[in-house]
C-alpha positions as CSV (number, residue, x, y, z in Angstrom):
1,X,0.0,0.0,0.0
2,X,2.9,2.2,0.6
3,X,3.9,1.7,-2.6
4,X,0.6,3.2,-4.3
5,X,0.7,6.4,-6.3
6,X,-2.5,8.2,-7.0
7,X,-3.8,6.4,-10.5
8,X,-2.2,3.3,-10.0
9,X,-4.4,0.1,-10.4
10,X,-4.3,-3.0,-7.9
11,X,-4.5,-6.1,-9.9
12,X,-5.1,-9.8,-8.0
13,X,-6.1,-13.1,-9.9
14,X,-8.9,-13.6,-7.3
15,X,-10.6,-11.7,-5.2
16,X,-10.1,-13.7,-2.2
17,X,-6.3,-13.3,-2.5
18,X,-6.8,-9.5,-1.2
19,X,-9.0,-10.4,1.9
20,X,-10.2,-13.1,4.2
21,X,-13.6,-11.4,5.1
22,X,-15.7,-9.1,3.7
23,X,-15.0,-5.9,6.3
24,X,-11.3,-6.8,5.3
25,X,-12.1,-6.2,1.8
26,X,-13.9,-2.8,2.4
27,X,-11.2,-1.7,4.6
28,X,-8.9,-2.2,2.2
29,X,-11.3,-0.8,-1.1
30,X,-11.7,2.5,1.6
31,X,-8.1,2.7,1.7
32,X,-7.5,2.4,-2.3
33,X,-10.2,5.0,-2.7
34,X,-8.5,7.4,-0.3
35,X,-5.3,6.8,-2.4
36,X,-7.0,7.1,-5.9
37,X,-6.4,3.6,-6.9
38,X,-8.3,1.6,-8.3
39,X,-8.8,-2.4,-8.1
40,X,-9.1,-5.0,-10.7
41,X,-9.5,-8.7,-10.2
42,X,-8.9,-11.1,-13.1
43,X,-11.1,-14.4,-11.6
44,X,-14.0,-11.8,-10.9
45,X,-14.6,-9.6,-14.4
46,X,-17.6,-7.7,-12.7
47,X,-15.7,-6.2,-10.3
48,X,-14.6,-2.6,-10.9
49,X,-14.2,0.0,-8.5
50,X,-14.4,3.0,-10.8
51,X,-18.4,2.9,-10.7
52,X,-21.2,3.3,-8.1
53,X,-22.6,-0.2,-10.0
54,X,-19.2,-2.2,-9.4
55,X,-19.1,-1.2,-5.7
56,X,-22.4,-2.9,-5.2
57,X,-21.6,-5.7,-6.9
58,X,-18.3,-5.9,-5.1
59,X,-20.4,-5.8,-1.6
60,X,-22.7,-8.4,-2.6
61,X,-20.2,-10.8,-4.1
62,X,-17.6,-10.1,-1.2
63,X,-21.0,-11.3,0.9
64,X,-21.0,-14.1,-0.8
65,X,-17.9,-15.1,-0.7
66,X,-17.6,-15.2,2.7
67,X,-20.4,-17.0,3.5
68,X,-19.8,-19.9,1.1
69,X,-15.8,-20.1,3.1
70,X,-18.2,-20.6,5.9
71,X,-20.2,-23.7,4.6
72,X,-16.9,-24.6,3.3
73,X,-15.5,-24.3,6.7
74,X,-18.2,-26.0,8.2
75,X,-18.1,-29.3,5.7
76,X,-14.7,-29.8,5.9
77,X,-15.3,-30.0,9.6
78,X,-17.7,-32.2,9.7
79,X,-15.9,-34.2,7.3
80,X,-13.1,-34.6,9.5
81,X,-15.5,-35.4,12.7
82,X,-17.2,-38.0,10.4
83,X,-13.4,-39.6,9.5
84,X,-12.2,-39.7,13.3
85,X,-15.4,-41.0,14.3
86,X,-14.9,-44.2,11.9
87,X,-11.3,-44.2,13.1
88,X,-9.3,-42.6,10.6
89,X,-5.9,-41.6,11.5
90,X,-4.6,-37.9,11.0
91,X,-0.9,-36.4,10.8
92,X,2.2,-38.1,10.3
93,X,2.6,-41.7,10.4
94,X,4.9,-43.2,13.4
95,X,8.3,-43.3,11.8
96,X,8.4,-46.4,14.9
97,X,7.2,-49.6,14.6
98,X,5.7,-51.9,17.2
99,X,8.9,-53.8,17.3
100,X,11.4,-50.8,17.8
101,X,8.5,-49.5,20.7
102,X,9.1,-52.3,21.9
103,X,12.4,-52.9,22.3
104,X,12.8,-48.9,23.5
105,X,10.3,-49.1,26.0
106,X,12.3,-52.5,27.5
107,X,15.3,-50.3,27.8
108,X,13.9,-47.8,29.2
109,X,12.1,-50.3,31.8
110,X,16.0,-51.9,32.5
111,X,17.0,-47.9,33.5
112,X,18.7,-47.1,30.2
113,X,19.3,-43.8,29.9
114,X,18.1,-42.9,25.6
115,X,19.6,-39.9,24.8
């Protein structure tokens, strides 16, 4: 934002790459406005800033946006409470096998120090 010069144009591929909610987004369109910059997204053609018509629509869409992240949101996590609840197992596998368990907590039960 520092950057900006009055007249210059903010270009994104996706209008989700500028913000993560939609007060964000206005924030952000105020402060280009106060700079005299204007905004273009490429995924998003209707969205120009230069008219009272493209502000509206980039309310309404921004809206949108954010509520479908929140279904998204909301799926994924019940996707992942469905998969724990059947017993599905999340991160990193054990780089240890039973075996070498084994074997590590015996020496640790003998008073091995494992360093």
């Amino acid at each position: 934002m520092k950057a900006l010069a009055p007249g210059d144009t903010v270009v994104v591929t996706k209008l989700d790459r500028l913000a993560r909610s939609s007060r964000d987004l206005h924030n952000i369109m105020h402060d280009l406005a106060a700079r005299e910059c204007g905004f273009v997204s490429l995924g998003e053609a209707w969205c120009d800033t230069t008219t009272d018509v493209g502000r509206l629509m980039l309310t309404i869409m921004g809206g949108i946006a954010e509520f479908e992240r929140g279904l998204i949101r909301r799926r994924c996590e019940e996707g992942i409470a469905r998969a724990k609840r059947k017993g599905t197992k999340f991160g990193r596998p054990s780089a240890l096998d039973a075996g070498l368990r084994r074997r590590i907590a015996e020496r640790y039960a003998s008073g091995e120090q494992l360093c």
